[in-house]
C-alpha positions as semicolon CSV with decimal commas, in nm:
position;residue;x (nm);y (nm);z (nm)
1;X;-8,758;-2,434;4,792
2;X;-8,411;-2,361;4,861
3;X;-8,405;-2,436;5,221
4;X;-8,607;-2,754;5,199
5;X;-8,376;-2,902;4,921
6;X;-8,099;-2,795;5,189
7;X;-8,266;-2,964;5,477
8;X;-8,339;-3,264;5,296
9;X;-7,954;-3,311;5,223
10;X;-7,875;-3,238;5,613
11;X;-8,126;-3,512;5,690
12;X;-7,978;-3,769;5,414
13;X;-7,593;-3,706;5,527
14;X;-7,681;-3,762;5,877
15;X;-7,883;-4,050;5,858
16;X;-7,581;-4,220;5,647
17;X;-7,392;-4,088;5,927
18;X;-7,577;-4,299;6,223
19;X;-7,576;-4,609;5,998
20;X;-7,355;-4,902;6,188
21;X;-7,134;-5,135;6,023
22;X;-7,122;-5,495;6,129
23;X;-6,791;-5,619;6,295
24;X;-6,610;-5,879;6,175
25;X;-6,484;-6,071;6,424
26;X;-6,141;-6,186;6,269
27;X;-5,783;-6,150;6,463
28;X;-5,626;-6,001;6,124
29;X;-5,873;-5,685;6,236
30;X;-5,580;-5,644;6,550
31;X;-5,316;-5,636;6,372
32;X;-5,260;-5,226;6,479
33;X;-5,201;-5,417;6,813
34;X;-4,897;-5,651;6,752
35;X;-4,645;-5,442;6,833
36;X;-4,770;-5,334;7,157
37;X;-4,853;-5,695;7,197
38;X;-4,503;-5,853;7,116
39;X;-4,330;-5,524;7,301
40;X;-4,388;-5,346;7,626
41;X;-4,458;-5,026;7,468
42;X;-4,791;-4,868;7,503
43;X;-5,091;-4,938;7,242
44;X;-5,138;-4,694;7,010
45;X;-5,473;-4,522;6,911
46;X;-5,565;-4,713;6,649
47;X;-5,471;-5,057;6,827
48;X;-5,738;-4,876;7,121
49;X;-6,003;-4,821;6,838
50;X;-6,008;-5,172;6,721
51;X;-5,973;-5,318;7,090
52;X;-6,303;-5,167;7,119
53;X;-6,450;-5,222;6,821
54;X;-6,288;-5,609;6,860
55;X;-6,460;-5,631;7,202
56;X;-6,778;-5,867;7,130
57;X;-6,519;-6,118;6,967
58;X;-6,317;-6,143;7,299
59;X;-6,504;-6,450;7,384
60;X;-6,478;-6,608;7,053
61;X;-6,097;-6,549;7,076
62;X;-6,016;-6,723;7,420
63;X;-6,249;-7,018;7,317
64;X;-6,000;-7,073;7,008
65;X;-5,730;-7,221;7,162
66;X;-5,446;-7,107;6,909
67;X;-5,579;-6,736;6,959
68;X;-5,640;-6,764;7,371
69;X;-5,217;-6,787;7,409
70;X;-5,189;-6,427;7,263
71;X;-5,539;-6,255;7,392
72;X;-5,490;-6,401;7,746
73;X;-5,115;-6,288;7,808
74;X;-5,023;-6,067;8,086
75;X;-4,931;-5,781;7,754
76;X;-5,308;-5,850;7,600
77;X;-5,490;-5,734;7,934
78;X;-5,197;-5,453;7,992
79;X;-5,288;-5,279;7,664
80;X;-5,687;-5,395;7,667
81;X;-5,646;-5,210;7,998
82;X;-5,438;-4,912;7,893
83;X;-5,771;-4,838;7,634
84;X;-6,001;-4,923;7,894
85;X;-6,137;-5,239;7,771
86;X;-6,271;-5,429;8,033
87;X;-6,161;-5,806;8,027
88;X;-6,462;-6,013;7,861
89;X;-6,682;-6,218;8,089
90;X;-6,739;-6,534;7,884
């Protein structure tokens, strides 16, 4: 009984685990970025993270036009490179 009630709880914490969150595609969700994006200093790994976790928004930034002058500047694909982003194809 003992090792079923154990497995069981394995099972449960894992599967809670593997559950995805939705993104929410909103610029404020960069904001671990602005200093690499105002500076020339390297992203940090928490900018990286969310540049990833950003990435299906790309598109839906460079379509807004106040948003494309800061995600299409020679700084935004230096440090979308530096986490190995690749540049959206919208």
């Amino acid at each position: 009984m003992g090792l079923c009630s154990v497995l069981l709880l394995v099972v449960m914490i894992v599967g809670e685990v593997q559950v995805s969150r939705a993104i929410i595609c909103s610029p404020t969700e960069l904001s671990p970025c602005v200093a690499a994006f105002i500076s020339q200093q390297p992203p940090s790994g928490a900018c990286c993270s969310k540049l990833r976790e950003q990435r299906p928004c790309f598109c839906g930034y460079l379509r807004d036009p106040y948003l494309r002058q800061y995600v299409n500047t020679p700084n935004g694909r230096r440090e979308a490179s530096f986490c190995g982003v690749p540049s959206p194809r919208c």
